[in-house]
N, C-alpha and C positions, 0 to 999 in steps of 0.2 A: 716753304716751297712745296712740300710733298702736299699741304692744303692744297695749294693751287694749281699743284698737276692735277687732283683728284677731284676735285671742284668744277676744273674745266673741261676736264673728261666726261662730266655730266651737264655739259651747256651752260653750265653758268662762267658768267663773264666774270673778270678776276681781272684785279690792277695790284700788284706788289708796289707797297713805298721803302726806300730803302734809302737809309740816312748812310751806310759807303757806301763805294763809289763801283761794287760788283756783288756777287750772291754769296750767301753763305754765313754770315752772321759771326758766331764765334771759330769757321772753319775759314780760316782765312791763312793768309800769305805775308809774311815781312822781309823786304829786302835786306841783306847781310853780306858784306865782302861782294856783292855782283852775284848769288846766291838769291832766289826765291825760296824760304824756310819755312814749311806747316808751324804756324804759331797758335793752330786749335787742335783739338781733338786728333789720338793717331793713331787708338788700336777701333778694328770693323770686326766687328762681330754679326752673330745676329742675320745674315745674310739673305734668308729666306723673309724678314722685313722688308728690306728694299727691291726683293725678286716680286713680292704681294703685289709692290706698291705699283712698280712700271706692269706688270701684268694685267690688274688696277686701271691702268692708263692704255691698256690695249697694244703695250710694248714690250721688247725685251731686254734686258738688264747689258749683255752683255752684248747689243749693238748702240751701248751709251758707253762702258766704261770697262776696261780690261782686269781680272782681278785674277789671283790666282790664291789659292789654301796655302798655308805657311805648315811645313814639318813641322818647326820648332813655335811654340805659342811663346816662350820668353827663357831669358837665359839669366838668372838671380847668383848676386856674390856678397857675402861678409866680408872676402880679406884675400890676400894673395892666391891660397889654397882652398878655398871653402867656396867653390860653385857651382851650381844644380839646375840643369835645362829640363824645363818642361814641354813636351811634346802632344802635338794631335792625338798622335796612337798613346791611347791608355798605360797599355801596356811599357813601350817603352820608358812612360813615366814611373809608370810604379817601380821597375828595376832603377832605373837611375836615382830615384829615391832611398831605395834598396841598398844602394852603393855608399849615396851619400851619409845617411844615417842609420840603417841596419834594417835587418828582417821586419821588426817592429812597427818600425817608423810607414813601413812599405805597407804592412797590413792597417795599419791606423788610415794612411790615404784611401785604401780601396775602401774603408768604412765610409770615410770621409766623403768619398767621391758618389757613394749610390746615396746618404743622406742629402748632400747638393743635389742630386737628380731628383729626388722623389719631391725635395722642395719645390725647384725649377718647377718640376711635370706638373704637382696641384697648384698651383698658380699662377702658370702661362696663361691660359684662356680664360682664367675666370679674374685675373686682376689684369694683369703686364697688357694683356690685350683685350681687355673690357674696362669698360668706363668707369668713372672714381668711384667707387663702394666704400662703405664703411664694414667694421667687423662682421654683423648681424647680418648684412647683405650680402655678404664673400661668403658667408657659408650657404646661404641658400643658392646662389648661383654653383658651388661644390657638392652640391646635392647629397642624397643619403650615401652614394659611391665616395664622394669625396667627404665623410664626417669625419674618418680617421684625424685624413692629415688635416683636415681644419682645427681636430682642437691637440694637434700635433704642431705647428707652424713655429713651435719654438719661440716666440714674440721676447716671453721673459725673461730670456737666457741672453746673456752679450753673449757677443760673437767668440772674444778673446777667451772667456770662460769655457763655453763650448768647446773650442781650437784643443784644450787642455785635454779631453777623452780622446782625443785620437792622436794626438803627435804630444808628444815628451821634452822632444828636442824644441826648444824657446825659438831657432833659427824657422821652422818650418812652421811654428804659428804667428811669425811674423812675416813668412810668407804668403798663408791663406789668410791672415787679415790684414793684408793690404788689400786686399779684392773692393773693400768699404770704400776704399779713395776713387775707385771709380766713380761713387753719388758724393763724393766731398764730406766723407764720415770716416769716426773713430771706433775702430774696430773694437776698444772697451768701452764705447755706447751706444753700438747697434746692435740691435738683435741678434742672431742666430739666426734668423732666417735668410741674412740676405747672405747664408755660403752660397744662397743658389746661384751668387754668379759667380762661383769658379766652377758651376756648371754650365754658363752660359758661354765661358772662353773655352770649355774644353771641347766645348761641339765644334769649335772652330775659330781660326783670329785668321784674318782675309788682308793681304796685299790689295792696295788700287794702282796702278797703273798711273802715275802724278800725283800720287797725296791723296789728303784726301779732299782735297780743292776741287780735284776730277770730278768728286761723290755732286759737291752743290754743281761745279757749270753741267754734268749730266742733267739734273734735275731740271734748271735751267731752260737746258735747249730741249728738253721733254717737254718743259712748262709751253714754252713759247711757241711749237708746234702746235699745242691744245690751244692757241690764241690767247695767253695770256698775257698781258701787258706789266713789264717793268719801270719804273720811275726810280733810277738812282741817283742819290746826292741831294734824297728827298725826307728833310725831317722831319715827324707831327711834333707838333705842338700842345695839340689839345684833341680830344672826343667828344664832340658835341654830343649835348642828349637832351630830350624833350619826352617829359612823361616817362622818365625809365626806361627809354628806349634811344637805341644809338642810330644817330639820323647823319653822322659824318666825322670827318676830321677836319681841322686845320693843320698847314703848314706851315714850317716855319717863317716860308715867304709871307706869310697871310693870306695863301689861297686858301677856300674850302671846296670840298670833295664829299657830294651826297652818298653817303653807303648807309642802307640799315642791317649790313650785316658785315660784320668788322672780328677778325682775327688777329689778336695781339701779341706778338713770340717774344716780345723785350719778356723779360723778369717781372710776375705780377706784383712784384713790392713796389714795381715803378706806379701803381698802378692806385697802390692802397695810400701811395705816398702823396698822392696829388700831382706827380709830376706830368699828367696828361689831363691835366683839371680834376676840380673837386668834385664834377657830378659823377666822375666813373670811380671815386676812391670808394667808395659800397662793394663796386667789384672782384676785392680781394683783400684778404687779411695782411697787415702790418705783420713784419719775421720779424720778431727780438735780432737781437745783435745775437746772442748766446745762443740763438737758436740756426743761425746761418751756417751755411755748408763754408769748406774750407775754400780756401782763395790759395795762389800757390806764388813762386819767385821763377819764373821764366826764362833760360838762357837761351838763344836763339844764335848759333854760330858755326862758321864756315871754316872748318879747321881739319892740320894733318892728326892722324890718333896713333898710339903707337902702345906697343904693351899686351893687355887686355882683348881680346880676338872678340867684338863686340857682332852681336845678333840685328836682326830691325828694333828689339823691345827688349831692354835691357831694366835691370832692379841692381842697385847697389846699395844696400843696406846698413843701415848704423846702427850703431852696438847696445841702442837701449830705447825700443821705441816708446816704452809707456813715457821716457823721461820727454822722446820729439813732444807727443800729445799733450802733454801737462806743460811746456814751453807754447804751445801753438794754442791753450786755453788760456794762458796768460797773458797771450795777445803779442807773441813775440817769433820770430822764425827761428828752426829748431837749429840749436847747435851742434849734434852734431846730427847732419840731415840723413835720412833715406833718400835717393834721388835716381828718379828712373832718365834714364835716356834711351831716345827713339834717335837709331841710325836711320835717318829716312833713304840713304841710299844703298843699305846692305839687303833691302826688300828683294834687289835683284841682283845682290849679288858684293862681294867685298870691291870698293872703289879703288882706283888708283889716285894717289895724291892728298886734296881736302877731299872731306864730306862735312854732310849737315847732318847736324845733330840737333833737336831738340833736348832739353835738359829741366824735369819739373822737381824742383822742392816745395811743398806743402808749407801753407803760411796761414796765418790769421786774417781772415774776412772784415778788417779795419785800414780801409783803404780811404775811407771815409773821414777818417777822424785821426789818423796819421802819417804824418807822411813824413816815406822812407828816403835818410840822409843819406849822402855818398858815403860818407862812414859805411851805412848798416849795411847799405847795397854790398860794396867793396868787404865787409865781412861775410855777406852772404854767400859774395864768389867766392871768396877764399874756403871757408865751410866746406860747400859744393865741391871744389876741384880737391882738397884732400880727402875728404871721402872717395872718390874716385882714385886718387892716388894709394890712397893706403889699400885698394882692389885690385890694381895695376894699370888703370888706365890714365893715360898719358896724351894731354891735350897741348896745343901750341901755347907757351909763354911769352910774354901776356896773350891771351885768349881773345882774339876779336867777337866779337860776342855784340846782341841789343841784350838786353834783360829787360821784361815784363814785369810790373810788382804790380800790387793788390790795388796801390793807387792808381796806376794805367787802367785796371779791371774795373775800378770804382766809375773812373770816369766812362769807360766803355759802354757798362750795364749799369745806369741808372739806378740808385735806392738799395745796392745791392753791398755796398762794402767790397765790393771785387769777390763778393761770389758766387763760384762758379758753376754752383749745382742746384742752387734756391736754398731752401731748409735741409739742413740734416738729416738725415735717419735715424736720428736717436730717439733709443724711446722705443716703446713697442707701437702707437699711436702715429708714430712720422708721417710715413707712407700713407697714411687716412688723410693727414693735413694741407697734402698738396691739391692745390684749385687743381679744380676740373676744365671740362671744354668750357662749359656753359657758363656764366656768372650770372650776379645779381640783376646784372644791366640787361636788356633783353638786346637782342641782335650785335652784344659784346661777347667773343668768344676769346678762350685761350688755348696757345701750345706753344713748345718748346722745352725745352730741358729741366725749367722752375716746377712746369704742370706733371700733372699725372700723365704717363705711370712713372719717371723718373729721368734723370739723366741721362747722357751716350747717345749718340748717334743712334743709334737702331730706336730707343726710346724715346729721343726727341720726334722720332721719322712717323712712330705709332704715335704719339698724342697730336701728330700733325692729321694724321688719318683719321682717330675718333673725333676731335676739331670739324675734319669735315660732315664723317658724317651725322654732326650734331647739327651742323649748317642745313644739310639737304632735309632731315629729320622735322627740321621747322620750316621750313620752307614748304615740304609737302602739303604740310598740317596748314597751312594758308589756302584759303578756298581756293585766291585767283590763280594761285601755282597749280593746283590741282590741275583746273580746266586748261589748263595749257597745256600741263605735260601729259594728260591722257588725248587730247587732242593729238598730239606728236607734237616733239621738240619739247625742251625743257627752258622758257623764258623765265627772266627774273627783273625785276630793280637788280642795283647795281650794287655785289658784291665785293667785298675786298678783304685780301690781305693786306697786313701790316708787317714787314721784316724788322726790326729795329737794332739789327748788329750784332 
């Protein structure tokens, strides 16, 4: 959608096909108990992306959607006694770090926190928000000012190793490597560079005002103001191509639709796999199984809480995460789990009565080639609520609850095993491997969370925007666009996006 606000903001006509049945893709809604429950994505960061974006479109952010800066960015627990809230204000963090684990521990964060920043700073503009680069290109785009931290970016260092110079306490490096779950990676296979994103939630983690449901129909009624046209309960089929060039879709119905310029947000594995035909499987690389981001176990319920004084973003931690990791590469969901829960109603405030909670445990991306029994499910609730219990949090018995597994996900996101980030970060290489806007196919683009620059809302939102303007980039470079648009008015053939869920 952020294509298509951005696309349309520049005259070009835009048609979104969307196989459900409203916007939003993996930011969507499930009903629970008489309860509507975010079943996608629910920390916002990154704010001044989405402020770009509607600015971008010649609007502003907060006559679409109400948000407001959260005090507290999350409230983390091992056990009855042992919890540690981290805050906006720096400061405060590092005392309540102070508290929890001693002098030491406090000055290891503040190391911690400006090596996160300096990472963050040398590679916001020249990767996060420039186009897919490879090594040898990211340092010339970082120029002589930036040669330090280029051949500083840490690449070959895992993260968890890293975690070890600055925190002692095992509790607090299992705090700052969980930051990796945000791209669907293991924090003893990702780099060291990516602590930059516990510099990214420290500039700020944003309430919306309804979810973050609010974030897509904002976008939406942005879109459709710009004259852009949605078709929901519309699935492609297929991407026509002639000559290497993408000349339309089919739909499920068997209609086709002429576009030679087509934007695909499903998972590019959908893509490599043949599942939109064989002429566009050139357009992206096949992900190994072993190479897939992690896929998670979903609880999705309408429940009283009692115990545990829970935040919007909560972490409850289990006692031996390399053991979760080495269970979740064996292809099995971890016993005994880490499991964060999002109070989606304490954003404003502690509820009286139920609330909803969302509930993620981290799972193996074989949703594809397993599928999970009542047995496994029913052990994974049970897992899930004693870990919370042995924290003190206290959920209604039995638990009304939907649960989401890796199989739901499989079948959601096509060619993907139910996962939910594309490729891993592991590796110092990951981050090079994700497709770009552009592909092989000419007038076949991509974005969403699989492409470059990576996962999260704020970064599915910017490879929606380089998407576009790889779109307008070619298009210019067409003589007959040219003479139009210095004529006045920017006409095209018939652009499209593709939402696929």
């Amino acid at each position: 959608m952020v294509s298509a606000v951005l696309l349309a903001s520049r005259g070009v006509p835009v048609t979104v096909l969307e196989k459900e049945s409203g916007p939003g893709g993996k930011v969507r809604q499930i009903g629970v108990g008489g309860a509507m429950i975010d079943a996608g994505p629910t920390v916002f960061t990154m704010r001044s992306v989405i402020d770009d974006i509607f600015e971008a479109a010649g609007a502003r952010t907060e006559d679409y959607i109400n948000l407001h800066r959260a005090d507290r960015i999350a409230r983390h627990a091992w056990g009855l006694e042992e919890r540690l809230d981290l805050y906006a204000d720096h400061e405060k963090s590092v005392h309540a770090i102070g508290e929890f684990a001693g002098t030491k521990a406090a000055a290891g964060f503040r190391s911690f926190s400006k090596e996160a920043k300096r990472l963050h700073d040398a590679l916001d503009r020249p990767f996060l928000r420039g186009s897919k680069t490879d090594p040898l290109t990211l340092g010339w785009r970082m120029g002589l000012r930036g040669l330090p931290d280029w051949m500083t970016l840490r690449a070959y260092t895992s993260l968890w190793s890293a975690l070890g110079k600055y925190f002692a306490d095992p509790r607090l490096r299992q705090l700052f490597g969980r930051y990796t779950t945000y791209c669907g990676s293991s924090p003893f296979q990702t780099p060291a560079t990516l602590m930059l994103i516990a510099h990214v939630e420290a500039q700020g983690v944003w309430a919306i005002e309804g979810g973050m449901s609010a974030l897509a129909g904002a976008f939406e009624k942005l879109a459709k103001e710009k004259g852009v046209a949605f078709q929901y309960g519309q699935s492609v089929s297929r991407i026509t191509v002639r000559d290497k060039s993408a000349t339309g879709v089919e739909l499920a119905t068997g209609e086709w639709l002429a576009a030679n310029k087509i934007i695909f947000n499903g998972d590019p594995a959908a893509l490599a796999s043949g599942l939109l035909g064989d002429d566009v499987a050139p357009a992206a690389r096949q992900v190994p199984e072993k190479a897939r981001s992690l896929s998670a176990m979903v609880w999705l319920a309408n429940t009283k809480t009692k115990g545990f004084d829970l935040d919007h973003h909560n972490v409850f931690f289990g006692s031996d995460y390399a053991a979760e990791f080495r269970e979740i590469n064996n292809g099995t969901p971890p016993s005994n789990p880490t499991a964060y829960v999002c109070a989606l109603d304490r954003a404003n405030g502690k509820p009286a009565g139920q609330e909803r909670l969302q509930i993620i445990v981290n799972a193996p991306a074989n949703g594809d080639r397993h599928q999970y029994s009542s047995e496994e499910r029913e052990q994974c609730t049970s897992n899930m609520l004693e870990r919370l219990r042995s924290c003190g949090l206290e959920l209604d018995n039995p638990l009304p609850h939907h649960l989401v597994t890796p199989n739901d996900f499989a079948a959601l996101f096509p060619a993907t095993g139910g996962a939910l980030y594309g490729r891993a970060s592991h590796g110092w290489a990951a981050s090079f491997l994700r497709p770009g806007s552009r592909t092989a196919i000419r007038g076949l683009y991509c974005a969403g969370g699989a492409t470059h620059p990576g996962a999260g809302v704020p970064m599915a939102a910017l490879s929606g925007r380089l998407a576009s303007e790889t779109v307008l980039s070619d298009l210019i470079s067409t003589p007959w666009y040219h003479r139009k648009a210095i004529a006045g008015g920017m006409s095209t053939r018939s652009a499209m996006t593709r939402a696929s869920g």
